[in-house]
VEXLOKE-329397 format. One record per atom (N, C-alpha, C): atom name; x, y, z negated; residue number from 1. Coordinates in nm, 4 decimals. Layout:
N
+----+----------+----------+----------+-----+
|  a |       c1 |       c2 |       c3 |   k |
+----+----------+----------+----------+-----+
| CA |        X |        Y |        Z | NUM |
...
+----+----------+----------+----------+-----+
***
This chain:
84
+----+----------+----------+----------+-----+
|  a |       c1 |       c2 |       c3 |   k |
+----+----------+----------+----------+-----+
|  N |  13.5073 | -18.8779 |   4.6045 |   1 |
| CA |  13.5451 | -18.9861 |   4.5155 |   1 |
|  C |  13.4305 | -19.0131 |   4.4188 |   1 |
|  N |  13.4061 | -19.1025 |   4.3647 |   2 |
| CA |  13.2777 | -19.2041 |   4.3309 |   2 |
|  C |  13.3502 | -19.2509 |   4.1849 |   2 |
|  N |  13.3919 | -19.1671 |   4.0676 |   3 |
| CA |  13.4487 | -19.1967 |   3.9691 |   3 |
|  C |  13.3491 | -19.3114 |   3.9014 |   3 |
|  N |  13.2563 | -19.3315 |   3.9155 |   4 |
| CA |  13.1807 | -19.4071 |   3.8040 |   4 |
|  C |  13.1308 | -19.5604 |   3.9389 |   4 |
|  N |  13.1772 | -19.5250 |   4.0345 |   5 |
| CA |  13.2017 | -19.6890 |   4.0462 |   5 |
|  C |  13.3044 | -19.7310 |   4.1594 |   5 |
|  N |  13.3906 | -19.6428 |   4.2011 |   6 |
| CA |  13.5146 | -19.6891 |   4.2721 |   6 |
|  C |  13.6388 | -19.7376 |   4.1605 |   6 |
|  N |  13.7274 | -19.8416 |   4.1521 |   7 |
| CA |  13.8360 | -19.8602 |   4.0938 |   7 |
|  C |  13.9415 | -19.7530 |   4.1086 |   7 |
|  N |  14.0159 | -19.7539 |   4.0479 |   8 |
| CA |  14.2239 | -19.6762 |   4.0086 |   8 |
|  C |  14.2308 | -19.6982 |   4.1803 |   8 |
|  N |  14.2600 | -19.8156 |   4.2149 |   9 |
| CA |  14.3187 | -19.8332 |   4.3502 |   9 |
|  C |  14.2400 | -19.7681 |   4.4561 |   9 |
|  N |  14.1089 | -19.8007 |   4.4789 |  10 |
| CA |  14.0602 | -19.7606 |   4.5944 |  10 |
|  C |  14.0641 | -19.5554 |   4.5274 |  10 |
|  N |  14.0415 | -19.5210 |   4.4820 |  11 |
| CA |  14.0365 | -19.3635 |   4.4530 |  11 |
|  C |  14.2119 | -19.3402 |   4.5178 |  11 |
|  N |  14.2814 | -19.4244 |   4.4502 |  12 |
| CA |  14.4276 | -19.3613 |   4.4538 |  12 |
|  C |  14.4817 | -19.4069 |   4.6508 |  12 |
|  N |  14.4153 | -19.5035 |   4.7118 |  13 |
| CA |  14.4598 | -19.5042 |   4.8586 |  13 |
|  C |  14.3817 | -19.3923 |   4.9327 |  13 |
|  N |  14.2748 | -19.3544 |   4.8835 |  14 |
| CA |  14.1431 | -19.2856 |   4.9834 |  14 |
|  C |  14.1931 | -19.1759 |   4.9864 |  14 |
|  N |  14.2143 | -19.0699 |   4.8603 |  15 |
| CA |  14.2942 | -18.9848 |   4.7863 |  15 |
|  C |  14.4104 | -18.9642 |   4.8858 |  15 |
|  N |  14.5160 | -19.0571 |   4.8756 |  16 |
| CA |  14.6175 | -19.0636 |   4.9886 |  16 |
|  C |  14.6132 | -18.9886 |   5.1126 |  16 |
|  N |  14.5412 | -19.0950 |   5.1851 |  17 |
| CA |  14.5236 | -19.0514 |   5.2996 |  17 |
|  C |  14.4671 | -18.9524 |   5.3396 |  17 |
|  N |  14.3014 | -18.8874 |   5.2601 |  18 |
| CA |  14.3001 | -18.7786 |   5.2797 |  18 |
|  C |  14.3743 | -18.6566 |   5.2742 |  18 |
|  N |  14.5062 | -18.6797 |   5.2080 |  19 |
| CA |  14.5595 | -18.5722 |   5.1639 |  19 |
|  C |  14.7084 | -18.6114 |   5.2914 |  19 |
|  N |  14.7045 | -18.7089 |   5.3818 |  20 |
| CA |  14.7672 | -18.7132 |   5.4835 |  20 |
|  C |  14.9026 | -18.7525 |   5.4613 |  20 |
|  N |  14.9106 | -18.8498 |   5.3267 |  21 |
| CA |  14.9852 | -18.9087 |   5.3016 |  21 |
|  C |  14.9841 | -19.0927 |   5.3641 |  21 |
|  N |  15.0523 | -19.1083 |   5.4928 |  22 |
| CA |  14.9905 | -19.2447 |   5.5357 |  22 |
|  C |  15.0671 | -19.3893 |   5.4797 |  22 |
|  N |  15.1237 | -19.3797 |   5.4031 |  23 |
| CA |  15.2076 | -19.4513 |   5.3638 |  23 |
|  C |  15.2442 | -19.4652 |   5.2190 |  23 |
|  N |  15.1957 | -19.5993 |   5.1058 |  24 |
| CA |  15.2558 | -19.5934 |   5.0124 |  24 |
|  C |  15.3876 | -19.5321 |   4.9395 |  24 |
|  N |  15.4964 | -19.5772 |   5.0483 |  25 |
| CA |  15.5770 | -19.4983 |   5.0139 |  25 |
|  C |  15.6155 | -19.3570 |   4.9654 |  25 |
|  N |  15.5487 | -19.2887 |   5.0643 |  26 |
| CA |  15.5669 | -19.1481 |   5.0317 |  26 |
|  C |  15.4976 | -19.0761 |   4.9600 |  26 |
|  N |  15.3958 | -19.1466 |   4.8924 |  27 |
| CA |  15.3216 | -19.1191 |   4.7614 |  27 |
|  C |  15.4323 | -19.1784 |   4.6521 |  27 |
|  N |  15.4908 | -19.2593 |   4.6711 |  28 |
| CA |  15.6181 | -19.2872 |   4.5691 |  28 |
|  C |  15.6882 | -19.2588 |   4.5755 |  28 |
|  N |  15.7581 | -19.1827 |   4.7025 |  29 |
| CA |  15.8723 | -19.0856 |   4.6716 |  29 |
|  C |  15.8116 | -19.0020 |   4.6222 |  29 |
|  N |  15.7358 | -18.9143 |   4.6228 |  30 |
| CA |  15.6634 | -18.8256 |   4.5069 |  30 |
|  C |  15.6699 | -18.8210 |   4.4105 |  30 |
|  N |  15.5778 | -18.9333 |   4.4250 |  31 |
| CA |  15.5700 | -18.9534 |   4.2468 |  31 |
|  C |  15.7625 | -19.0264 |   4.1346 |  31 |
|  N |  15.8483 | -18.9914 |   4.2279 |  32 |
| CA |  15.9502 | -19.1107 |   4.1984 |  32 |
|  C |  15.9704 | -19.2305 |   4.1372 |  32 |
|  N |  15.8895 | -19.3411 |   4.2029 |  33 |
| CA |  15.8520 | -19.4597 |   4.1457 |  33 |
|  C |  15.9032 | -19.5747 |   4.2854 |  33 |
|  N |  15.9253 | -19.6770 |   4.1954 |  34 |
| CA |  15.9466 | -19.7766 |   4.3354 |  34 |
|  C |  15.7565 | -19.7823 |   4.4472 |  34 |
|  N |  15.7883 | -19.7942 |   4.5604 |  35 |
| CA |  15.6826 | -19.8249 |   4.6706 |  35 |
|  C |  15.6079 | -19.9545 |   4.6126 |  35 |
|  N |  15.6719 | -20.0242 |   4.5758 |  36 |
| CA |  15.5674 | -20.1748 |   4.5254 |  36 |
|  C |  15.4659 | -20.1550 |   4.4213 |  36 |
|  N |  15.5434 | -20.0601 |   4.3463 |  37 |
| CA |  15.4361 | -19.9843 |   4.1805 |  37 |
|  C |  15.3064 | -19.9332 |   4.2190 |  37 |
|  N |  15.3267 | -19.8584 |   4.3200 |  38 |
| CA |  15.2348 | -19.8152 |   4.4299 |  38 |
|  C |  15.1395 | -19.9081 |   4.4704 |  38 |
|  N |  15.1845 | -20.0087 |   4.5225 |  39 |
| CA |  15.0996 | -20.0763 |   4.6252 |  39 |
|  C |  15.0078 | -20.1896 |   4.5186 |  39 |
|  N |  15.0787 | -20.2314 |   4.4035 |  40 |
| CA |  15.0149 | -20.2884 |   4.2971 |  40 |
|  C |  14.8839 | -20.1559 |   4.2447 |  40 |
|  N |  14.9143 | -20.0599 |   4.2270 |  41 |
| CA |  14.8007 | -19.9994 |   4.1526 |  41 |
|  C |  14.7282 | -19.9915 |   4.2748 |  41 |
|  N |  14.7828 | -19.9481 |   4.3872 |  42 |
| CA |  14.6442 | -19.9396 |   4.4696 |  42 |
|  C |  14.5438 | -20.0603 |   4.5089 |  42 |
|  N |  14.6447 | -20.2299 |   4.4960 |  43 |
| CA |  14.5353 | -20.3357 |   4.4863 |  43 |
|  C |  14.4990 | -20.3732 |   4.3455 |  43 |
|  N |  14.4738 | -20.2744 |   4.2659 |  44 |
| CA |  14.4427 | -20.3075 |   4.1200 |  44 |
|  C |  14.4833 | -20.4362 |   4.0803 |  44 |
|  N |  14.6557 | -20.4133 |   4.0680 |  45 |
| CA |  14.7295 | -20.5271 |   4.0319 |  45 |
|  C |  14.7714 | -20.4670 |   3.8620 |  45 |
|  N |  14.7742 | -20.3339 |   3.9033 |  46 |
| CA |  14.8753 | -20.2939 |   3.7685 |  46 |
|  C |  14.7665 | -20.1600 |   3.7646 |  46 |
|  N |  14.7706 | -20.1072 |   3.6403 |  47 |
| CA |  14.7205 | -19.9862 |   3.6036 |  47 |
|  C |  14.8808 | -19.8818 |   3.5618 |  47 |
|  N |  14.8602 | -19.7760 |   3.6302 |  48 |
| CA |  14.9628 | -19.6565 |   3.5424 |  48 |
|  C |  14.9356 | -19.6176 |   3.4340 |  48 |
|  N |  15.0605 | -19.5744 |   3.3458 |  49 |
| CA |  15.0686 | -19.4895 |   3.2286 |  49 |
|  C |  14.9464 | -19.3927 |   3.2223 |  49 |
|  N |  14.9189 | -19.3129 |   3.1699 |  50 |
| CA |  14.8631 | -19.2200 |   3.1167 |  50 |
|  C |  14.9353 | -19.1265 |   3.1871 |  50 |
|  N |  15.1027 | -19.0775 |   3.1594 |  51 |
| CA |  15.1458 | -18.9918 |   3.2539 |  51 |
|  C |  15.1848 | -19.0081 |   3.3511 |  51 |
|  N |  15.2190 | -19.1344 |   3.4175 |  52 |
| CA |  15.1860 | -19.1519 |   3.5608 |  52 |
|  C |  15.0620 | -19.0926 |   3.6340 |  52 |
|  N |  14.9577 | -19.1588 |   3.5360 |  53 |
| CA |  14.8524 | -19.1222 |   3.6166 |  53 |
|  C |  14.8092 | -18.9827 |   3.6101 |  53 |
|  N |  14.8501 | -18.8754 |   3.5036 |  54 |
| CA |  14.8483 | -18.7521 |   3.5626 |  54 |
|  C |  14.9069 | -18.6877 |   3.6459 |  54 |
|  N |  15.0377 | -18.7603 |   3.6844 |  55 |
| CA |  15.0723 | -18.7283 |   3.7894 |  55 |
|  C |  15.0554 | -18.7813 |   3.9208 |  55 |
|  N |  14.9897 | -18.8651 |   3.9487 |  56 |
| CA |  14.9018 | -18.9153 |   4.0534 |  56 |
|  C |  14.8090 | -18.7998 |   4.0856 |  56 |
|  N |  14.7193 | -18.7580 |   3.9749 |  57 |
| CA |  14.6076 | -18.6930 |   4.0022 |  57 |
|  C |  14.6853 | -18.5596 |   4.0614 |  57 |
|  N |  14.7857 | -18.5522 |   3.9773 |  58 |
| CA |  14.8356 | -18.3836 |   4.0477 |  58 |
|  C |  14.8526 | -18.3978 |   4.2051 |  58 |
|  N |  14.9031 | -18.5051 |   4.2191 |  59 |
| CA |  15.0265 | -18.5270 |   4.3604 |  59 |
|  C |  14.8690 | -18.5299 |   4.5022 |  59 |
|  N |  14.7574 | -18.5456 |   4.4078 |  60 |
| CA |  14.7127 | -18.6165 |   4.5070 |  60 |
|  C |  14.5584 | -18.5334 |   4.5133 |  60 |
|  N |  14.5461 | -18.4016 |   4.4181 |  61 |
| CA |  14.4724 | -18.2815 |   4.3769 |  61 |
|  C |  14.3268 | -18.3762 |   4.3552 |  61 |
|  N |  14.3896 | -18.4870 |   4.2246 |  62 |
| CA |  14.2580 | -18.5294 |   4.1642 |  62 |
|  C |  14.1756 | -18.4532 |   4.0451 |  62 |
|  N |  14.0486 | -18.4812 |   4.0011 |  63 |
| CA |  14.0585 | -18.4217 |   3.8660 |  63 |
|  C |  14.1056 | -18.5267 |   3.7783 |  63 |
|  N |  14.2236 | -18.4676 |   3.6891 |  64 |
| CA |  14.3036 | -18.5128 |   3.6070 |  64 |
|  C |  14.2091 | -18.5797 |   3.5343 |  64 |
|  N |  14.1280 | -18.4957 |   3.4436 |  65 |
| CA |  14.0192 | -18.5827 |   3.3290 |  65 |
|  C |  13.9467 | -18.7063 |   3.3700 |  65 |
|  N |  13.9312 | -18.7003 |   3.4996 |  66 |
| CA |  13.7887 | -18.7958 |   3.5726 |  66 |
|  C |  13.9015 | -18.8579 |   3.5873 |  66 |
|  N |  14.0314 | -18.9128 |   3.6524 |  67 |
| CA |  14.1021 | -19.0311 |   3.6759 |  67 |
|  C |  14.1411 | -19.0843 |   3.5505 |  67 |
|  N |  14.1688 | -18.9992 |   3.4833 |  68 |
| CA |  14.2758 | -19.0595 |   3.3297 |  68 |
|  C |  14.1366 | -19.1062 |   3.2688 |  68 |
|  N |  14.0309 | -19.0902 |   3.2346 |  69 |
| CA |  13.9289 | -19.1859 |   3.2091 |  69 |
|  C |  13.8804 | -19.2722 |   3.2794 |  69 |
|  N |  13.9027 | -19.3007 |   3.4274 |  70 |
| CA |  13.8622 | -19.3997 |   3.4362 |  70 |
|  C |  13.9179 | -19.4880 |   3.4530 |  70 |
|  N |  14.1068 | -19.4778 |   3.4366 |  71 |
| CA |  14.2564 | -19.5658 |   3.3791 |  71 |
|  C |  14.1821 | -19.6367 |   3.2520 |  71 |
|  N |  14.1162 | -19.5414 |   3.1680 |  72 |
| CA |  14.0865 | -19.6137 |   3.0564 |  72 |
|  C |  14.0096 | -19.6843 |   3.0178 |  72 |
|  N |  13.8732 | -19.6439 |   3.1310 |  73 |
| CA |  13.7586 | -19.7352 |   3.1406 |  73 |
|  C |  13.7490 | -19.8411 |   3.2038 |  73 |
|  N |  13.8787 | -19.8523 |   3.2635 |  74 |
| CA |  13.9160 | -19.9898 |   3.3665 |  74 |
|  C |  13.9549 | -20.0621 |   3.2304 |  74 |
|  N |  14.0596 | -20.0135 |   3.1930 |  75 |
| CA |  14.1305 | -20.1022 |   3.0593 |  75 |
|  C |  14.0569 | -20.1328 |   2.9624 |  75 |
|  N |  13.9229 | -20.0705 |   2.8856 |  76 |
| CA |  13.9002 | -20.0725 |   2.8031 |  76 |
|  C |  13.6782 | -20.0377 |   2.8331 |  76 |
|  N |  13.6868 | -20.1287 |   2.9126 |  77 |
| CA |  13.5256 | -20.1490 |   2.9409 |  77 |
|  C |  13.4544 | -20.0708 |   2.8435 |  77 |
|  N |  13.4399 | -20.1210 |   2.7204 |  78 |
| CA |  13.3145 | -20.0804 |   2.6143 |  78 |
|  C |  13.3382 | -19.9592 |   2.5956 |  78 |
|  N |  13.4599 | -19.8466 |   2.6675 |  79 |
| CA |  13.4379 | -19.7226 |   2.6776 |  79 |
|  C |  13.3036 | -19.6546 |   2.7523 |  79 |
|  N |  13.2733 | -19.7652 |   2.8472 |  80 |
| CA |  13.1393 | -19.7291 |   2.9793 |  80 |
|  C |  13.0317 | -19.7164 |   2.8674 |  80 |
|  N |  13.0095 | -19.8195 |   2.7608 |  81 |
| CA |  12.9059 | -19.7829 |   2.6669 |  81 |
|  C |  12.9018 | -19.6765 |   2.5769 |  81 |
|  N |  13.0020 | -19.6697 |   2.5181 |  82 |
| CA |  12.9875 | -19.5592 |   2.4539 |  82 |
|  C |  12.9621 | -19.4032 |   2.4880 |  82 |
|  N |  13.0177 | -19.3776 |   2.6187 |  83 |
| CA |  12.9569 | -19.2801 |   2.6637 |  83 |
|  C |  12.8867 | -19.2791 |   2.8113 |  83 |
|  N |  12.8056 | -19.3229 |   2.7580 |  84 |
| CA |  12.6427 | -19.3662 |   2.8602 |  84 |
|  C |  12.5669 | -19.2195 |   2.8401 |  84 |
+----+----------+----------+----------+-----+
***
C-alpha cells in the first residue's frame, strides 16, 4: 500500500482482496455497516468516521496510524504541508 499517494478507496478495495475478502459485502458484514457505505468509500464517494476507519484498518490488518491519517489528509489537504 502506497499511503502517500493511493486514496481511502483504492487502499480499502486492494486491502480487501488481498486479504481474500471478494466482495464488498462481506467487508460490511464485518465491519456491520450497510454494503453501499462500503462501496461509496471504496469509490471515494464518502470518507469513514475516525472509528470506522479504525476498524477498517483492523478488519483488514492495516496500519491503523497510516490510514486514519490519510482519512484526514484526504479531508483536510494542508495537513500534506504541514508535515512535509
Amino acid at each position: 500500500m502506497d499511503y502517500q499517494r493511493d486514496s481511502v478507496g483504492r487502499i480499502v478495495t486492494e486491502a480487501r482482496k488481498e486479504r481474500g475478502l471478494k466482495t464488498q459485502s462481506e467487508l460490511a458484514s464485518r465491519l456491520k455497516v450497510d454494503p453501499v457505505y462500503v462501496c461509496n468509500i471504496e469509490r471515494n464517494r464518502q470518507l469513514p468516521s475516525i472509528e470506522l476507519g479504525a476498524q477498517i484498518a483492523k478488519a483488514l490488518s492495516l496500519d491503523p496510524r497510516e490510514f486514519i491519517f490519510l482519512m484526514l489528509r484526504t479531508k483536510y489537504p494542508q495537513l500534506s504541508e504541514i508535515f512535509r
